[in-house]
C-alpha positions in Angstrom: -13.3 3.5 24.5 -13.5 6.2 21.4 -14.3 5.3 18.1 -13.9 6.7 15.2 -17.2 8.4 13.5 -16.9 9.8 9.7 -17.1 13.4 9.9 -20.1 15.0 10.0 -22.1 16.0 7.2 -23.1 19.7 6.6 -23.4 22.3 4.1 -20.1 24.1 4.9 -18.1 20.8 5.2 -19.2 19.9 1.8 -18.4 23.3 0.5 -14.8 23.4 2.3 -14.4 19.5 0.5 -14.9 20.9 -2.8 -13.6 24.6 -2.9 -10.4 24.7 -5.3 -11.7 21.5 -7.1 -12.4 21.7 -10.7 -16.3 19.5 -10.7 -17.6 17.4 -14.1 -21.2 17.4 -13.6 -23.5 14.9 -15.6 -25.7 15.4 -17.9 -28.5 14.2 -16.2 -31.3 14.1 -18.8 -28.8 11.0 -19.9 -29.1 9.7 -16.9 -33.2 10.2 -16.6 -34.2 9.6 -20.6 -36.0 6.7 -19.3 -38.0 8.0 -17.1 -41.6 9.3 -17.7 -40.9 13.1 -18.7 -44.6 15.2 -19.4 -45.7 18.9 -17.9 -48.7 18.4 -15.4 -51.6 19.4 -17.3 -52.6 22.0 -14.7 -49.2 23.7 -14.1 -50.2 27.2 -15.2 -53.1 27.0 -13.2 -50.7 25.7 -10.0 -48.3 28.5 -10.9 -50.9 31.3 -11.0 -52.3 29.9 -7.4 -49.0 29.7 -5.7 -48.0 33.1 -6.9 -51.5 34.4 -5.8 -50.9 33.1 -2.0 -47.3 33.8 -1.9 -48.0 37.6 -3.1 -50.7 36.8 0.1 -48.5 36.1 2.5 -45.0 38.1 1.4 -45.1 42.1 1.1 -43.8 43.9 -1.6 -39.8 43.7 -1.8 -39.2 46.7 -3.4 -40.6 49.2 -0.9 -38.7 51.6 0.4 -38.8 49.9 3.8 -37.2 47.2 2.5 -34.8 48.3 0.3 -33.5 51.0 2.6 -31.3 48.1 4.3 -29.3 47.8 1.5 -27.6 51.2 2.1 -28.1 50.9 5.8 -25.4 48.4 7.7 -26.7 48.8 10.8 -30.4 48.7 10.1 -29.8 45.6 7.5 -28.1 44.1 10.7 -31.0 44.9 13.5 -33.5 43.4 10.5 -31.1 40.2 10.2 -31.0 39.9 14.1 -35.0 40.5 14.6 -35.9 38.1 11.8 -33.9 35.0 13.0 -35.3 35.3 16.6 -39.1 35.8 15.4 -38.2 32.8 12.8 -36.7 30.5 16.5 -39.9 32.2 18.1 -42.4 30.7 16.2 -40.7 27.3 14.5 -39.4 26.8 18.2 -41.4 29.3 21.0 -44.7 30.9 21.2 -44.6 32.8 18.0 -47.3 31.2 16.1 -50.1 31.7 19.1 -52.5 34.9 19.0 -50.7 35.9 22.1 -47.0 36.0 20.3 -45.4 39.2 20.1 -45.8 40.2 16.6 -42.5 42.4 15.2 -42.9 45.9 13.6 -41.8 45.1 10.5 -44.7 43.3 8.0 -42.0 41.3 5.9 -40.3 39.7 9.2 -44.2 39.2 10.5 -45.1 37.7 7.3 -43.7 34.5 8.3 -46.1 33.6 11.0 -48.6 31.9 8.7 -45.8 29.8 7.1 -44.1 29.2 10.1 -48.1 28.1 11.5 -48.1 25.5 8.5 -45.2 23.9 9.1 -45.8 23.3 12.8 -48.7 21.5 11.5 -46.9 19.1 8.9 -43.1 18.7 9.8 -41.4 16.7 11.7 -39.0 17.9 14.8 -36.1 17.0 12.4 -37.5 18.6 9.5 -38.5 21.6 11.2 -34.5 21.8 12.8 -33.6 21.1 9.0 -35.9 24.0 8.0 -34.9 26.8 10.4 -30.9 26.0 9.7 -31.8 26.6 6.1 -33.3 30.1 6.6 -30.8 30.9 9.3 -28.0 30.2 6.5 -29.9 32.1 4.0 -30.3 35.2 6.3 -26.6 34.9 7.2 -25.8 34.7 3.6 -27.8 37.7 2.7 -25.2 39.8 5.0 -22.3 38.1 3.6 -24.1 39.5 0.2 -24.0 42.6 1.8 
């Protein structure tokens, strides 16, 4: 016996759903003037911290390593292809163990310390959630392209 199940939800089902539409978003500080609106005290202070470990952990994106893909198809496409496996190697393999291959490229190996915090603190469902959101971003980056 088959039963009917809505459609499943996902980013490009939503997007299909609405392309052609003309949307009327709220203005949502209407709907939130009740709530308690302030600035953390310490935000600059969080601000300057997380920009001092992200500059930690990410290179430099203007180097000529990096920007060289955007003039080189092929090259853009063998970095797109190396980062998703090394990004399914360590959220989902052996990539965030001392005896993981670590890839050529710094900015694609700068992911292994994020990649070894997450395994740490997410879920199996949050880190599936995770990895399709940086597999769509990569993808997006060569529809950029």
């Amino acid at each position: 016996m088959e039963t009917d199940s809505p459609p499943k939800f996902t980013r490009d089902n939503l997007l299909k759903s609405l392309q052609g539409r003309c949307l009327c978003i709220p203005d949502i500080q209407e709907l939130l003037e009740n709530w308690p609106q302030y600035v953390h005290p310490e935000l600059e202070s969080l601000r300057k911290d997380v920009d001092k470990k992200l500059k930690g952990f990410l290179p430099e994106t203007d180097s000529s390593e990096f920007s060289n893909l955007s003039s080189d198809l092929r090259a853009a496409q063998r970095f797109r292809t190396e980062t998703i496996e090394y990004i399914r190697n360590c959220l989902y393999g052996d990539g965030i163990s001392l005896n993981a291959e670590i890839p050529s490229n710094p900015i694609i190996a700068s992911f292994r310390p994020i990649a070894q915090a997450i395994s740490w603190s997410y879920t199996a469902k949050q880190n599936a959630a995770f990895f399709n959101e940086l597999i769509y971003f990569v993808a997006m980056t060569d529809v950029e392209q």
